[in-house]
C-alpha positions as CSV (number, residue, x, y, z in Angstrom):
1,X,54.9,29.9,146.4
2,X,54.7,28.6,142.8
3,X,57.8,30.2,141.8
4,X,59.8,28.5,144.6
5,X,57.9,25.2,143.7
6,X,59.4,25.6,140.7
7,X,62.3,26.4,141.0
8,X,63.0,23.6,143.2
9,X,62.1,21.2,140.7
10,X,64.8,22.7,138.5
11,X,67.3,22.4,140.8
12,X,66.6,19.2,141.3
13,X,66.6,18.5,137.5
14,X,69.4,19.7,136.9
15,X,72.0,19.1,140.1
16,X,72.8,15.5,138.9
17,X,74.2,16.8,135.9
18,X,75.5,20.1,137.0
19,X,77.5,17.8,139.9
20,X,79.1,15.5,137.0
21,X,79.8,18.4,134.5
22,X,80.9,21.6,136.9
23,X,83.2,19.1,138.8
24,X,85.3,17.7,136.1
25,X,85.4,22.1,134.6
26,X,86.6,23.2,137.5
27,X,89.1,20.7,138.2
28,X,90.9,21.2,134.9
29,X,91.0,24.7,135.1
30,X,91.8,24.7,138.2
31,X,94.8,22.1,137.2
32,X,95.3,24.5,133.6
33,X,95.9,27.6,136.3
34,X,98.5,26.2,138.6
35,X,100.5,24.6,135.2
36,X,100.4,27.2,133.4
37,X,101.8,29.1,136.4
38,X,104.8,27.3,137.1
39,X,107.7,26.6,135.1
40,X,108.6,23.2,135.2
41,X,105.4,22.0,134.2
42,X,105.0,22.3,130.3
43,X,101.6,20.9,128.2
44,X,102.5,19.2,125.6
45,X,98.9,20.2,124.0
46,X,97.0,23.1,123.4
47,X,95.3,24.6,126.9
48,X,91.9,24.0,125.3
49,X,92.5,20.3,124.1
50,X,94.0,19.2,128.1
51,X,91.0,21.2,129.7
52,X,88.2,19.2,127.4
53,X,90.2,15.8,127.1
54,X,90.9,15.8,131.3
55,X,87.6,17.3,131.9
56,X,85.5,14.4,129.6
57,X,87.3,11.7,131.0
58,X,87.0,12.8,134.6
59,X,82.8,13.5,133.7
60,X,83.1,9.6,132.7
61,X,84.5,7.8,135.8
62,X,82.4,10.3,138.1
63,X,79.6,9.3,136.2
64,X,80.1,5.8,135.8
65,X,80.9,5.3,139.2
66,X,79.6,7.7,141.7
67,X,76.7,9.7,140.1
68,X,74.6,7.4,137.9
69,X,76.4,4.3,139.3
70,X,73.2,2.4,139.3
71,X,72.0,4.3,135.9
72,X,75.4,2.8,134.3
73,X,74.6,-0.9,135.3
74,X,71.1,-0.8,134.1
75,X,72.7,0.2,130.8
76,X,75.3,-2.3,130.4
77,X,72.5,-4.7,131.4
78,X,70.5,-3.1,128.7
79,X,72.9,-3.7,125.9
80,X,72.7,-7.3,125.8
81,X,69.2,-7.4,125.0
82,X,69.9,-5.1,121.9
83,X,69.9,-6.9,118.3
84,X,73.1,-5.7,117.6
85,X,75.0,-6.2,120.5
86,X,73.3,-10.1,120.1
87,X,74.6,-10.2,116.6
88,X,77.9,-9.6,117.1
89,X,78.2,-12.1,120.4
90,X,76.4,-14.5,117.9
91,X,78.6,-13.9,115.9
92,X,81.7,-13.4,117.3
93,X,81.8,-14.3,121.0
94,X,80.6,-12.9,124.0
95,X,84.2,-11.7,124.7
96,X,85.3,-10.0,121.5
97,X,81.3,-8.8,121.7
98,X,82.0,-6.9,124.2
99,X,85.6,-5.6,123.3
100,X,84.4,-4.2,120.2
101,X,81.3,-2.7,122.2
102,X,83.7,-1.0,124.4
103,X,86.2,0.0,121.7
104,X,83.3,1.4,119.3
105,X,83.8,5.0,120.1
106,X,87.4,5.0,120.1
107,X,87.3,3.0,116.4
108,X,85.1,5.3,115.0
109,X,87.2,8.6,116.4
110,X,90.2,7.3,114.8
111,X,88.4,6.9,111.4
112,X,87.1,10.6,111.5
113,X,90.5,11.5,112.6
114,X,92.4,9.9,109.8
115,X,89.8,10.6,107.4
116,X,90.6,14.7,108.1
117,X,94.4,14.0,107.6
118,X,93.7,12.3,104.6
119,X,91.8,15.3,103.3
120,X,94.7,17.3,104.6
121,X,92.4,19.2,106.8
122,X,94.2,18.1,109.4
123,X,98.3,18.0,110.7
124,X,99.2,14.9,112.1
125,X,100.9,14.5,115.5
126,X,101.6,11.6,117.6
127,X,101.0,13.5,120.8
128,X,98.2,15.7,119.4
129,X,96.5,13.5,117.7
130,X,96.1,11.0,120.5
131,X,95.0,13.4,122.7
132,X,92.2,14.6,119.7
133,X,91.2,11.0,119.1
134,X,90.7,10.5,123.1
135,X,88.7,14.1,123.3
136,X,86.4,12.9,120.1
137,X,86.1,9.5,121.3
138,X,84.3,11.1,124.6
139,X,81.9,12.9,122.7
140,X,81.2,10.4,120.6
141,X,79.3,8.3,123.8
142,X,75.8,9.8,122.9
143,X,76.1,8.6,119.2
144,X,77.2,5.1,120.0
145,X,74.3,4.9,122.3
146,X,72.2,6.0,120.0
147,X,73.3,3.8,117.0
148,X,73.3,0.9,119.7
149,X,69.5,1.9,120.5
150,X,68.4,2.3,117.3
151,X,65.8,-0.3,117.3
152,X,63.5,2.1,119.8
153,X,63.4,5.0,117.4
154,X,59.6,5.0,115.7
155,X,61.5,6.1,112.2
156,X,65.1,6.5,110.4
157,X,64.2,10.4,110.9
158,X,63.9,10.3,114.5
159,X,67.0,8.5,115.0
160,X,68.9,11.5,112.4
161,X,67.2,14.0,114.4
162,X,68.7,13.0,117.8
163,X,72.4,12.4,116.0
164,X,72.1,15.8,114.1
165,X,71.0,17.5,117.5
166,X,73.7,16.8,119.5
167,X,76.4,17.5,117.0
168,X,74.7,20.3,116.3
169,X,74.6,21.7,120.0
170,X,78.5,20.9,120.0
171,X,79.1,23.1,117.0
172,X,76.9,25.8,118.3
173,X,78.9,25.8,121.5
174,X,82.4,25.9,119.6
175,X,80.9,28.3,117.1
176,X,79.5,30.9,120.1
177,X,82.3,30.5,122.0
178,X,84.8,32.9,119.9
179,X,88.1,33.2,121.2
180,X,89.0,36.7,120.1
181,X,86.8,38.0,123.0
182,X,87.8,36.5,125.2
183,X,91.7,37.1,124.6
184,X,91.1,40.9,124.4
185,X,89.8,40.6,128.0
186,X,92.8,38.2,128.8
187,X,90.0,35.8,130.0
188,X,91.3,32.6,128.0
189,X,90.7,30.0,131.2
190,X,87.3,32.1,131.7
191,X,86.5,30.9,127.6
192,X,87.6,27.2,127.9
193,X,86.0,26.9,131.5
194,X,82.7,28.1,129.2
195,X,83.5,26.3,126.0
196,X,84.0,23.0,128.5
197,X,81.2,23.5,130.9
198,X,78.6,23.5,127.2
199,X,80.2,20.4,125.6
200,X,80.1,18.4,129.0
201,X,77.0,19.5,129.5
202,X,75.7,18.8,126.4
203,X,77.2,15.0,126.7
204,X,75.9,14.1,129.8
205,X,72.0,15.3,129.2
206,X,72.1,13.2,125.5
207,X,73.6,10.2,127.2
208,X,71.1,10.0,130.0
209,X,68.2,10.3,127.2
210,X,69.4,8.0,125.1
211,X,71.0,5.4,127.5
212,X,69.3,5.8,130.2
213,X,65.6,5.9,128.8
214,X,65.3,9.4,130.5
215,X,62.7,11.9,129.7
216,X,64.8,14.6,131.5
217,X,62.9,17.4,129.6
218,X,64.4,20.8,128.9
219,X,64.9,22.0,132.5
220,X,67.9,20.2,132.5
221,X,69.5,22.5,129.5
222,X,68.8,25.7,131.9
223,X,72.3,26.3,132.7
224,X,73.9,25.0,129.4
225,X,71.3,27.8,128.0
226,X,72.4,30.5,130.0
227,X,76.5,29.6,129.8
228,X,75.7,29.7,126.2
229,X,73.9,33.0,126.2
230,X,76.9,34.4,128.4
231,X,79.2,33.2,125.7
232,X,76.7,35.1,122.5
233,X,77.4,38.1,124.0
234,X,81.0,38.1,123.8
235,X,80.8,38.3,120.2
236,X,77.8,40.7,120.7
237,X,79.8,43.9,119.6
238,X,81.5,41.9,116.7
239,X,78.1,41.5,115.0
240,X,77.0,44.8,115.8
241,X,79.4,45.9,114.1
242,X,78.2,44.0,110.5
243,X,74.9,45.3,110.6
């Protein structure tokens, strides 16, 4: 009895975030399949860069106006009582305010962006590189929050800690999800349906702790802990192999 207790209070945890993560995934793989399938259809992009970009953006409107509608209000209503947010429509205006608020993600992807071609880390291409400013910009959302809300951290080293733990989940996920696995099994959609799924994840449970003032707790990272396990064990054999 205690076990079903339980686990019904992880499914419903979790089914808010699994609805507005495992529906934008499947949608772009599904989309991914029947393009890569036919021959008129060509990607521009990399498989892995149309999946996340289409994925994130389609997480964002299903979020924003059909999951955590009234979540998403309560935020924007929340950001004008933030100093910062008061500052700049002091400032500035209400109007340009607001624009920049908006825009802040997107200005800050461009700067990493540029900032890695400038290190010639990175190749520039018009089409690419919008695409990668887009994808970055969308993962950016918990870090703008969390700049934005900076005022309710207790110190400067519990506002680092939630920054450095949610890029460090996304590199984790990138890092786990090897794709030489996966291409020996010819499983490539399998790997960015995976590799999509734990980044989406990811996004959505930081942005509804930071934005939305929700102590989810860690029930919510179930799945994203076992999609991550399944993708460790891919790369199982390669590290048996080292030791």
């Amino acid at each position: 009895m205690e076990f079903i207790r339980g686990l019904r209070h992880l499914v419903l945890a979790v089914r808010p975030n699994q609805m507005a993560t495992l529906i934008p995934v499947i949608i772009s793989t599904l989309l991914l399949t029947i393009m890569n399938s036919s021959e008129v259809v060509k990607l521009p992009i990399t498989d892995v860069t149309f999946v996340l970009t289409f994925s994130l953006g389609l997480q964002s409107i299903i979020s924003r106006y059909v999951i955590f509608e009234s979540e998403c209000n309560g935020y924007s209503e929340h950001l004008g009582t933030l100093k910062n947010p008061i500052r700049l429509s002091s400032f500035f205006g209400p109007f340009i305010a607001t624009l920049f608020i908006s825009m802040a993600k997107y200005i800050l992807a461009i700067v990493l962006v540029f900032a890695l071609i400038a290190t010639n880390m990175y190749e520039f291409d018009l089409v690419t590189t919008s695409f990668h400013i887009i994808l970055c910009a969308l993962l950016l959302d918990p870090i703008i929050a969390i700049i934005w809300n900076y005022e309710y951290y207790d110190d400067i080293l519990d506002f680092f800690t939630y920054i450095t733990g949610y890029l460090s989940i996304l590199l984790i996920g990138v890092g786990a999800n090897s794709t030489e696995g996966w291409i020996a099994q010819k499983s490539v959609v399998i790997y960015i349906f995976f590799l999509a799924y734990i980044l989406l994840n990811a996004r959505l449970t930081f942005f509804r702790e930071v934005a939305f003032q929700e102590r989810i707790g860690i029930r919510v990272f179930a799945p994203f802990i076992f999609a991550f396990l399944f993708a460790v064990l891919q790369n199982l054999t390669d590290f048996l192999t080292q030791l």
